[in-house]
TIFI-170817 format. One record per residue (C-alpha): x, y, z; residue number from 1; residue in one letter. Coordinates in steps of 0.05 Angstrom, whole numbers, plus 5000, padded with zeros to 4 digits. Each point is the difference from the previous one (the first is absolute). Layout:
residues N
x,y,z,n,res
X,Y,Z,NUM,a $
...
This chain:
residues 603
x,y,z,n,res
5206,8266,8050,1,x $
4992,4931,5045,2,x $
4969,4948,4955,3,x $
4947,4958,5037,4,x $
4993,4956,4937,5,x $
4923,5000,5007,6,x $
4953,4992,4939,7,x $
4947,5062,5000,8,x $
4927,4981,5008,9,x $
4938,5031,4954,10,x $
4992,5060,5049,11,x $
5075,5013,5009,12,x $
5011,5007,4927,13,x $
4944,5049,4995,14,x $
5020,5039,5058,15,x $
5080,4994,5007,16,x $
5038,5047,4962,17,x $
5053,4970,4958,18,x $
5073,5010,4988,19,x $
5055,4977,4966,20,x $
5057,4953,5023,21,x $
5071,5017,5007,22,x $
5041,4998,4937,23,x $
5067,4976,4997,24,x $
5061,5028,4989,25,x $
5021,4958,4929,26,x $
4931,5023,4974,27,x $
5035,5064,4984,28,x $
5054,4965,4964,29,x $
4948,4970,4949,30,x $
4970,5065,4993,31,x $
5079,5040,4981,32,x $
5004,4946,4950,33,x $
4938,5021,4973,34,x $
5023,5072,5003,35,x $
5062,4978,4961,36,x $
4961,4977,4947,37,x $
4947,5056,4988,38,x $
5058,5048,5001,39,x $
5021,4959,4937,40,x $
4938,4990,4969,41,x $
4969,5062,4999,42,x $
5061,5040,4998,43,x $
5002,4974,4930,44,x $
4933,4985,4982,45,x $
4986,5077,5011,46,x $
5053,5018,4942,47,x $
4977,4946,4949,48,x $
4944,5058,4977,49,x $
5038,5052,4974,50,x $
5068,4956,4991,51,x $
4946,4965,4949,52,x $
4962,5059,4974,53,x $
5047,5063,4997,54,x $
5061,5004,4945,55,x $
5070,4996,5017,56,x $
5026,5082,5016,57,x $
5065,4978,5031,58,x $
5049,4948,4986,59,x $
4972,4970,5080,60,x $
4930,5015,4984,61,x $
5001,5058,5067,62,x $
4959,5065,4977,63,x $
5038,5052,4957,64,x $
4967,5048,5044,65,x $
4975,4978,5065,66,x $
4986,5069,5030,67,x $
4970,5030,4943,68,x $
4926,5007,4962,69,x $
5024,4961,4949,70,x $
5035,4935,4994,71,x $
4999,4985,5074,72,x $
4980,4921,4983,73,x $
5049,4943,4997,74,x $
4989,4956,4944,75,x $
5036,4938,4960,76,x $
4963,4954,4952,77,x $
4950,5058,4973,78,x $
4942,4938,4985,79,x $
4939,5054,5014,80,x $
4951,4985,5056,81,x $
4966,4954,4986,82,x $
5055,4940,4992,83,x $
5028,5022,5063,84,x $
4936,4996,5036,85,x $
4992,4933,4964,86,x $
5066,4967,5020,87,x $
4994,5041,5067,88,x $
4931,4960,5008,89,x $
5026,4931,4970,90,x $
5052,5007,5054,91,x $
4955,5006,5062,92,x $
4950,4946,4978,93,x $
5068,4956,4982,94,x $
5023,5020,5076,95,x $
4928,4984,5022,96,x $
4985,4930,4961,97,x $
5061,4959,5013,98,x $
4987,5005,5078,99,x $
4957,4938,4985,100,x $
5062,4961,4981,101,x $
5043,5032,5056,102,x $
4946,4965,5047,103,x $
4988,4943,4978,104,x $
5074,4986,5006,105,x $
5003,5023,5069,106,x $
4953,4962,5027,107,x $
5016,4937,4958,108,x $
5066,4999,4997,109,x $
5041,5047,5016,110,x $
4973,5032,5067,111,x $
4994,5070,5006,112,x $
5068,5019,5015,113,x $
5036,4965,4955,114,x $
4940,5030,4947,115,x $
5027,5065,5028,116,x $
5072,4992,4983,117,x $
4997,4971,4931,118,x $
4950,5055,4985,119,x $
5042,5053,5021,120,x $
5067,4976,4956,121,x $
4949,5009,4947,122,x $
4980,5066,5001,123,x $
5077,5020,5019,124,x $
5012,4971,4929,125,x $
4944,5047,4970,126,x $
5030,5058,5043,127,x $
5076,4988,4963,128,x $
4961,5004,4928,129,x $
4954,5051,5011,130,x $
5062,5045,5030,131,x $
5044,4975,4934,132,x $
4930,5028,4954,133,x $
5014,5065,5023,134,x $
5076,5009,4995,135,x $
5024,5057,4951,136,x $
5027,4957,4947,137,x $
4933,4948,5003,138,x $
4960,5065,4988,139,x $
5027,5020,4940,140,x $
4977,4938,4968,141,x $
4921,5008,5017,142,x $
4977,4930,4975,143,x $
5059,4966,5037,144,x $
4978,5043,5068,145,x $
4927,4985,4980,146,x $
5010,4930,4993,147,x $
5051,4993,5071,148,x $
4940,5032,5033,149,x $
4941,4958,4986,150,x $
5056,4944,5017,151,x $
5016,5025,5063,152,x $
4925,5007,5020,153,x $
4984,4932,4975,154,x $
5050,4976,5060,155,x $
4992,5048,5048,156,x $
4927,4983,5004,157,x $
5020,4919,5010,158,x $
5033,5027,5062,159,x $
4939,5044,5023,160,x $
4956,4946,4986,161,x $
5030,4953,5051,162,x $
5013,5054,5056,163,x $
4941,5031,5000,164,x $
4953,4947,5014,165,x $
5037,4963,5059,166,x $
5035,5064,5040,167,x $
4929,5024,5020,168,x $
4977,4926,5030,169,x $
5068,4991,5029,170,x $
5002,5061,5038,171,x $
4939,4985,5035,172,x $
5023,4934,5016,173,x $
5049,5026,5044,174,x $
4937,5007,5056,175,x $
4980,4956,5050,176,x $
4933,4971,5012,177,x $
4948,5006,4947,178,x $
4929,4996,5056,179,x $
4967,5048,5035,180,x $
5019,5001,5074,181,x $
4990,5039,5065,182,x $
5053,5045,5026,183,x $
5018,5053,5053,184,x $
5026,5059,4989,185,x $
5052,5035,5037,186,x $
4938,5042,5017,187,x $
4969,4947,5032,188,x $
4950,4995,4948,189,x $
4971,4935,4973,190,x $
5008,5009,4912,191,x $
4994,4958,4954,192,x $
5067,4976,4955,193,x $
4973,5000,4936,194,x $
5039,4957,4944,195,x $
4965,5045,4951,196,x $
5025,5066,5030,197,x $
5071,4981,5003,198,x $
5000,4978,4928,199,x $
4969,5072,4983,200,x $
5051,5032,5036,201,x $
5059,4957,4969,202,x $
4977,5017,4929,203,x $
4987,5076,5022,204,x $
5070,5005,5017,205,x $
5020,4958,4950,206,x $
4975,5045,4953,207,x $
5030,5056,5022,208,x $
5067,4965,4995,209,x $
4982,4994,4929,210,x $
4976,5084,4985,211,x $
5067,5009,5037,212,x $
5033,4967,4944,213,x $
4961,5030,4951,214,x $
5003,5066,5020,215,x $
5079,5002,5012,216,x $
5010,4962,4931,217,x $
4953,5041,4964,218,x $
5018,5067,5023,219,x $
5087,4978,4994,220,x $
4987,4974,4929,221,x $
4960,5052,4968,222,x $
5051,5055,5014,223,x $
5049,4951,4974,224,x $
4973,4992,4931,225,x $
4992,5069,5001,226,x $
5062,5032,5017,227,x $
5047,4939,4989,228,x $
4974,4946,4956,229,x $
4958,4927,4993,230,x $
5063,4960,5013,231,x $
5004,5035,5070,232,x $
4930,5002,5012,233,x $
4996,4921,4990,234,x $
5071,4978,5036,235,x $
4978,5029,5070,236,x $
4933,4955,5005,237,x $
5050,4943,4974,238,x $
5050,5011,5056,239,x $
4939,5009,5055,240,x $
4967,4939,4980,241,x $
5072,4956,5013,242,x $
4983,5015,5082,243,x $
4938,4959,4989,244,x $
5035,4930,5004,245,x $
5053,5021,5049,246,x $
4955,5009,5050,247,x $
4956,4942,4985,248,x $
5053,4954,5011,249,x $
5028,5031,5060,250,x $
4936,5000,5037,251,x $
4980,4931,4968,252,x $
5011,4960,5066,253,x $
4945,5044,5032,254,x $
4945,4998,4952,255,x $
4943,4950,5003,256,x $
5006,4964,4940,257,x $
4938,4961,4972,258,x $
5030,4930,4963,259,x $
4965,4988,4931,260,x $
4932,4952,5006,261,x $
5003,4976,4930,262,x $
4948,5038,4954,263,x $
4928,5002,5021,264,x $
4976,5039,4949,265,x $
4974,4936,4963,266,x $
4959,4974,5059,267,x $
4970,5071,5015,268,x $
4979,5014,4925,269,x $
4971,4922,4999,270,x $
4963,5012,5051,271,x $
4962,5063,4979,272,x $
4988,4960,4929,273,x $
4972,4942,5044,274,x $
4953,5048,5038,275,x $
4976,5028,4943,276,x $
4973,4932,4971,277,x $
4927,5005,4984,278,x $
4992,5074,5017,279,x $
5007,5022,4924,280,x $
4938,5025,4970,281,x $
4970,5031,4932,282,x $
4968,5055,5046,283,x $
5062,5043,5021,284,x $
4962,5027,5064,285,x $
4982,4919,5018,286,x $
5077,4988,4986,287,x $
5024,5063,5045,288,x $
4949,4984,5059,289,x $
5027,4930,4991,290,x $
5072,5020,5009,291,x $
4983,5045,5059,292,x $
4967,4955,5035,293,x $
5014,4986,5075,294,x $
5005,4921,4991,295,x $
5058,5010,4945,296,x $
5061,4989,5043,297,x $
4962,4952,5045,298,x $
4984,4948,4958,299,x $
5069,4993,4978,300,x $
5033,4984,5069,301,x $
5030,4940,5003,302,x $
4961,4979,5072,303,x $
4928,5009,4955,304,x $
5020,4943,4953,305,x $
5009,4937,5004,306,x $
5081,4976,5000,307,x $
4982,4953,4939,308,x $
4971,5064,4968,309,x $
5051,5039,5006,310,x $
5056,5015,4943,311,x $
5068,4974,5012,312,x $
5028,5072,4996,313,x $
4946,5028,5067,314,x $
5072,4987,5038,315,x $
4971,5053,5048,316,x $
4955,5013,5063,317,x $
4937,5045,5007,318,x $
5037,5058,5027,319,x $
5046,5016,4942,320,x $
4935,4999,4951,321,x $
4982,5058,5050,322,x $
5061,5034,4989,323,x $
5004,4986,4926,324,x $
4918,5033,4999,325,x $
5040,5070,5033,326,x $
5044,5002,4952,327,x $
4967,4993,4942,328,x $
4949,5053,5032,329,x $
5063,5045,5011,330,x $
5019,4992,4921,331,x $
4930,5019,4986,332,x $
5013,5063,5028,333,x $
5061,5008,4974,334,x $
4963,4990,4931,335,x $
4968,5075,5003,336,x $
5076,5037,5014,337,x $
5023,5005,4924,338,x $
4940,5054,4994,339,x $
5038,5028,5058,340,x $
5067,5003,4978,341,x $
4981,5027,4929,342,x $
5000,5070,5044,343,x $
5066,4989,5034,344,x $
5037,4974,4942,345,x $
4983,5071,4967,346,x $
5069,5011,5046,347,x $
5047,4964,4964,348,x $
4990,5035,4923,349,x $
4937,5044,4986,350,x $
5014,5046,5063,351,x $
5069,5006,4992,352,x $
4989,5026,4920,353,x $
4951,5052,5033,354,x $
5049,5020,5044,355,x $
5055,5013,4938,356,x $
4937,5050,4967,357,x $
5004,5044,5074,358,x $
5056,5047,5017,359,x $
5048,4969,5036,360,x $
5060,5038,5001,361,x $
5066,4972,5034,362,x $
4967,4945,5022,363,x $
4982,4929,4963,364,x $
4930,4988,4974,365,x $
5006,4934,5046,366,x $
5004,5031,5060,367,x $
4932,5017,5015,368,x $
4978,4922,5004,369,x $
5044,5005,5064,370,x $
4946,5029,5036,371,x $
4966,4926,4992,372,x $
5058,4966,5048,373,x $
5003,5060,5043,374,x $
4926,5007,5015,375,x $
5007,4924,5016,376,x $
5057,5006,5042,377,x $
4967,5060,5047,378,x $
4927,4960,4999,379,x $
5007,4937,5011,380,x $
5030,5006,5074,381,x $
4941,5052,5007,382,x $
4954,4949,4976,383,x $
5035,4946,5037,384,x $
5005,5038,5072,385,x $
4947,5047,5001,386,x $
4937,4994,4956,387,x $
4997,4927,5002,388,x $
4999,4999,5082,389,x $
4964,5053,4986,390,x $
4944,4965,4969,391,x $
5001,4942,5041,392,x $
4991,5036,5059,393,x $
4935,5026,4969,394,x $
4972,4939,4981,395,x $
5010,5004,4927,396,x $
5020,4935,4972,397,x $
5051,5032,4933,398,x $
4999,4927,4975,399,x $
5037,4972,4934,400,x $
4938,5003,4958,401,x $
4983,5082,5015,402,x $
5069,5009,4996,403,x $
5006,4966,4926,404,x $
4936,5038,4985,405,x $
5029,5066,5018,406,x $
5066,4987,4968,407,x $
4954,5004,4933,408,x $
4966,5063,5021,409,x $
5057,5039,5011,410,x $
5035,4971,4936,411,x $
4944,5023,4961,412,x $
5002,5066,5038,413,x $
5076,5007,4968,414,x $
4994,4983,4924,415,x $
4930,5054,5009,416,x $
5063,5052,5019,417,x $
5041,4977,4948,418,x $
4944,5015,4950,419,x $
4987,5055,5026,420,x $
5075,5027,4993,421,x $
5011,4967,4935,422,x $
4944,5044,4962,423,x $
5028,5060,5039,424,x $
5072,4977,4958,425,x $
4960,4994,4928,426,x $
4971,5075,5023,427,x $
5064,5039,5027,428,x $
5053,4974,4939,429,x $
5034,5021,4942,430,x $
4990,4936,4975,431,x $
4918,5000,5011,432,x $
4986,4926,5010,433,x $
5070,4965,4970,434,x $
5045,5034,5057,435,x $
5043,4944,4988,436,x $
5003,4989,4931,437,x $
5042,5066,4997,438,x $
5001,5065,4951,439,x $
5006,4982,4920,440,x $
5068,5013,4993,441,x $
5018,4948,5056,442,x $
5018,5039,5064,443,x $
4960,4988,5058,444,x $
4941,5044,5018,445,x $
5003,5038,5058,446,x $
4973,4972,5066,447,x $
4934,5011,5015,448,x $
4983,5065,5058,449,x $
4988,4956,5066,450,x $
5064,4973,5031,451,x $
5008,4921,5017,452,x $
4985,5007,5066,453,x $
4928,5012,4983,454,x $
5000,4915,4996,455,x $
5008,4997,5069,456,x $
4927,4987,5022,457,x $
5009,4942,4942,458,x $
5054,4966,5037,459,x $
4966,5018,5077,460,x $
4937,4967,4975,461,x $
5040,4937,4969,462,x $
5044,4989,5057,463,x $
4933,5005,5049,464,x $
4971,4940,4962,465,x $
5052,4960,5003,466,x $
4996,5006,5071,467,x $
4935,4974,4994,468,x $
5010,4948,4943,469,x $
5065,4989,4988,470,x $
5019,4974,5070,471,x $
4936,4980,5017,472,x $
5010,4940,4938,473,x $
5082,4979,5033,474,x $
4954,4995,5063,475,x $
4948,4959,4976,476,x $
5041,4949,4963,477,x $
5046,4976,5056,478,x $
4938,5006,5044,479,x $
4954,4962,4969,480,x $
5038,4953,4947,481,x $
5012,4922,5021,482,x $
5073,5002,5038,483,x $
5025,4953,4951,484,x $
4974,5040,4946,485,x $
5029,5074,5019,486,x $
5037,5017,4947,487,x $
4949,4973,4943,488,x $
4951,5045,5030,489,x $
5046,5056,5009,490,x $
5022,4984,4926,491,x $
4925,5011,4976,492,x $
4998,5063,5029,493,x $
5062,5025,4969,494,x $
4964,4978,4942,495,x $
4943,5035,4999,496,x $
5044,5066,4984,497,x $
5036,4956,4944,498,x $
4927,4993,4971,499,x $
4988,5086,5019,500,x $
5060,5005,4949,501,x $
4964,4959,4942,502,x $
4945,5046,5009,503,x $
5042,5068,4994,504,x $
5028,4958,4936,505,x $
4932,5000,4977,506,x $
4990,5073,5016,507,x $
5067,5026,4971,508,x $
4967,5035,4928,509,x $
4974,5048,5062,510,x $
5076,5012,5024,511,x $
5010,5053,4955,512,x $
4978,5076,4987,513,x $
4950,5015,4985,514,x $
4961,4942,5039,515,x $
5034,4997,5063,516,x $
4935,5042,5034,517,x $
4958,4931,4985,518,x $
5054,4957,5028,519,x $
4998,5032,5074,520,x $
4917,5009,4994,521,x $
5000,4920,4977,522,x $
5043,4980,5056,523,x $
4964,5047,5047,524,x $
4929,4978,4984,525,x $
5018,4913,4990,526,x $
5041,5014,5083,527,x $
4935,5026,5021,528,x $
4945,4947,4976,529,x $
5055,4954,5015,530,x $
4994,5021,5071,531,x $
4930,5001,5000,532,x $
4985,4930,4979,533,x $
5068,4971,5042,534,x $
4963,5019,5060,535,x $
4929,4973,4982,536,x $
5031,4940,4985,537,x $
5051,4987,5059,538,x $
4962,5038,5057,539,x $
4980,4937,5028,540,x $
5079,4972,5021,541,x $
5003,5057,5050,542,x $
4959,4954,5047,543,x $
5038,4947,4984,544,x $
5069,5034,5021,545,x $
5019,4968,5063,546,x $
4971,4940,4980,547,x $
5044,4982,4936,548,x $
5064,5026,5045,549,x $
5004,4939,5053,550,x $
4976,4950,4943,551,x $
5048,4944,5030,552,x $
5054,4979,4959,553,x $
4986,4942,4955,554,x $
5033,4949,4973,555,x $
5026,4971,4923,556,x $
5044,4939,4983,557,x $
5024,5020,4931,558,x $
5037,4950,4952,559,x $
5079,5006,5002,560,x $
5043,4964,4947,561,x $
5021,4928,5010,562,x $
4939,5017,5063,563,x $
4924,4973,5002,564,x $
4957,5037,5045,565,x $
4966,4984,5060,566,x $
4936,5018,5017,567,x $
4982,5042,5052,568,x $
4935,4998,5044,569,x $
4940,5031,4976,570,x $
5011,5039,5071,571,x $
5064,5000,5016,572,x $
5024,5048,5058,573,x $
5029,5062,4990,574,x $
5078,4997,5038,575,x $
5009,5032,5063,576,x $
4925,5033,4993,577,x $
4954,5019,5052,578,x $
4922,5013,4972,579,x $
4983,5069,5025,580,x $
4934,5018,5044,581,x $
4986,5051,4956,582,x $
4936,5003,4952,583,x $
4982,4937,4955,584,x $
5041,4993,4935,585,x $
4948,4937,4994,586,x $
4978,5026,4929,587,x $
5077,4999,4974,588,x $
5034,4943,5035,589,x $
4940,4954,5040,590,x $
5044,4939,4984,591,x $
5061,5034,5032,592,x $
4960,5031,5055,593,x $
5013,4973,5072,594,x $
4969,5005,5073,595,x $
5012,5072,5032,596,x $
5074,4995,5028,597,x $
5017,4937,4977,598,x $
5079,4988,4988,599,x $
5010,4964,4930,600,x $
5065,4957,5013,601,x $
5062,4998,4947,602,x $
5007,4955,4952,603,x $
């Protein structure tokens, strides 16, 4: 592709069709690391269910039986369902909360990287405890192994709470340019390089990267705790996840490392306070059409007042209140997902317990979540190469907001299958409606007469929204968060499946036989209206798309130690920027805006 390194003008960008930019070579190396580390996360996280729930059979906890009827589950601590759905779901919104404090170290402190690396020696910690939990002799004792576990989750989660939130921003750092420009193909064809598209396909890949992990550490550990033993099944994810920082420090010297700014977290949140000065009202509606009003950002740009006016911490120009308006709009969105990911976290306990209720002969009642990872891995190149082009080349514009909206449909769509297959459990069982509560004198019941394959439509459906969703939110955080702000806003999207976790909390009396019909028709019906009212209320930022991409990048002098700040210019110029000729971004930057063309010099 020959780069001409023009901006596109209003008709181009309607009529152009757009592509991606090249991706290099050490992207991939982020996205093994990543690989690395789902292998180890959910080729434990997967076994925490029954290691939890099901009583110890065998001195390693494997299944007395694993080909028969009967006995054919691993087991350890014996704590019933519904504590091992509890500590399963404490552990995910643990995993899910602390990515807050993982960023705000990052991009404070610490950088990224070096956020990386510290995180990582953390969770390698929690890996060395949770293997030592399941050792022979730590079983026999089943407080002591009970106790080494919910120690060895505590850490582990530290560590996944500082990877997690700065591996996705720093993979898509490793790009180029972040503005639309005009290119040729090697077609001859004029395109259009779209920022927007390349950071789609990045996290595309990038999630498959991550299924890849899931899927091989899944499917290697389940047979391990069933035919082996728990202190196998959790040293393998322990030995994959040591490649992590091998090959982050030797490719090191060819990543593009972003220094830490100093936090501006306190600016940001001072400024939304500030603009909401005087818009509070006794009449909720007055107070919401006050909040939503066009002239709420504007006012508060440094260029509108007057420098005595100003408070000494405004240490920044026009532009970054534009940027710091996207990303707050962003978290907004990101505000709706824990109603999303009450359906997939269904996954990690309350699907797997189905599964143990279904015949599964000879193989483990994990295994059937594997077709979640799998379906990922074979559709996300399809989606990637072929029905997104696809699309595109039809006119239809598949942009973040449908997607999101979709992502809750088909959710939805799973937990109504789930339902559906759950009443069919209660209806073909021994055990009526307590299938596993098991028969008076203690054995298990026998499983119900529909194999655990029938959950495969569950896990197709789930692994199609995430598609949607899922990616869609890693997208839409680097895209539109403030680039000194990446991680924070990465952070408060990993968050929103921290607060998905306090819900299911809330919702665990319905864990358990015989209530586990309303469970999946709750989930299923709050994804749906969820969906519904997401779209009414976010519609409108699909016309705003290209518009909040080429925001320019602003500027914020933040307060060091032993440092005072200096202030910036109400309209300081973005580095190294050229203003596009593309339509007006007037009504989100008009302080920022320039003359068509114009070259902003460096500062």
């Amino acid at each position: 592709m020959v780069d001409t390194f023009l901006l596109p003008t209003e008709e181009e960008l309607d009529t152009l069709p757009r592509v991606a930019d090249k991706i290099p070579w050490r992207v991939y190396t982020v996205a093994f690391v990543e690989l690395c580390e789902r292998f180890s996360y959910y080729g434990t996280q997967i076994l925490f269910q029954n290691f939890v729930q099901r009583k110890l059979l065998t001195p390693t906890g494997r299944a007395p039986n694993p080909g028969g009827d009967t006995d054919n589950n691993p087991g350890a601590l014996g704590q019933g369902q519904q504590i091992a759905t509890g500590l399963g779901t404490f552990f995910s919104f643990w995993c899910y909360a602390l990515p807050l404090l993982g960023a705000w170290l990052a991009d404070t402190y610490l950088g990224r990287y070096n956020t990386i690396m510290v995180s990582i020696a953390c969770a390698i910690l929690g890996h060395v405890i949770l293997t030592i939990s399941a050792v022979p002799s730590v079983l026999e004792n089943t407080n002591g192994a009970l106790v080494a576990f919910v120690v060895a989750i505590i850490i582990f989660g530290l560590g996944t709470g500082g990877f997690k939130p700065n591996i996705s921003p720093l993979i898509a750092e490793q790009i180029g340019g972040e503005e639309l420009r005009i290119a040729t193909n090697k077609r001859g064809e004029r395109v259009i390089v779209d920022p927007a598209q390349t950071s789609a396909r990045i996290y595309n890949w990038f999630y498959l990267f991550i299924n890849i992990g899931a899927l091989a550490g899944q499917l290697s550990m389940s047979y391990a705790a069933l035919y082996v033993g728990y202190y196998l099944a959790f040293l393998l994810p322990t030995v994959m996840f040591l490649l992590c920082p091998l090959v982050l420090i030797v490719c090191k010297k060819h990543y593009r490392l972003t220094p830490p700014q100093g936090s501006v977290l306190g600016p940001a949140i001072k400024l939304l306070c500030y603009a909401t000065r005087g818009r509070w009202s006794l009449n909720p509606i007055r107070t919401i059409h006050n909040l939503r009003s066009a002239t709420f950002w504007e006012e508060v740009k440094p260029s509108h007042m007057a420098p005595g006016r100003r408070p000494k911490w405004m240490t920044f120009d026009d532009a970054w209140v534009d940027e710091v308006r996207r990303g707050f709009k962003a978290c907004t969105v990101f505000l709706w997902y824990p109603l999303y990911w009450i359906t997939y976290n269904q996954i990690n306990n309350n699907l797997t317990s189905q599964a143990d209720t279904m015949r599964h002969a000879g193989v483990p009642p994990e295994i059937v979540s594997n077709l979640d990872p799998l379906t990922l891995i074979v559709l996300i190149p399809v989606c990637d190469l072929l029905v997104y082009p696809a699309l595109r080349r039809a006119g239809v514009k598949l942009t973040p907001i449908k997607k999101i909206t979709l992502g809750f449909w088909t959710g939805s769509a799973a937990m109504v299958y789930a339902c559906v297959l759950q009443h069919y459990i209660y209806t073909h069982n021994e055990c009526g409606r307590y299938p596993s509560e098991g028969r008076a004198d203690g054995s298990e019941c026998a499983p119900a007469s529909v194999s655990i394959w029938a959950q495969t439509g569950i896990y197709v459906l789930i692994a199609i929204s995430e598609i949607l969703a899922s990616i869609t939110s890693l997208e839409y955080a680097f895209t539109k968060a403030p680039r000194n702000m990446r991680s924070m806003v990465q952070a408060f999207a990993l968050f929103m499946t921290a607060l998905a976790n306090a819900i299911g909390e809330a919702l665990i009396a319905w864990s358990t036989d015989p209530l586990l019909v309303w469970n999946y028709a709750a989930t299923a019906v709050i994804a749906f209206v969820a969906g519904c009212l997401f779209w009414r209320a976010h519609r409108h930022l699909d016309s705003e798309e290209d518009a909040l991409n080429q925001l320019p990048t602003g500027h914020v002098r933040v307060r060091r130690v032993g440092a005072v700040a200096a202030p910036v210019p109400a309209s300081a110029p973005a580095p190294y920027a050229r203003l596009s000729r593309t339509r007006s971004i007037s009504n989100l930057s008009e302080a920022s805006a320039g003359s068509e063309d114009e070259m902003l010099p460096s500062r």
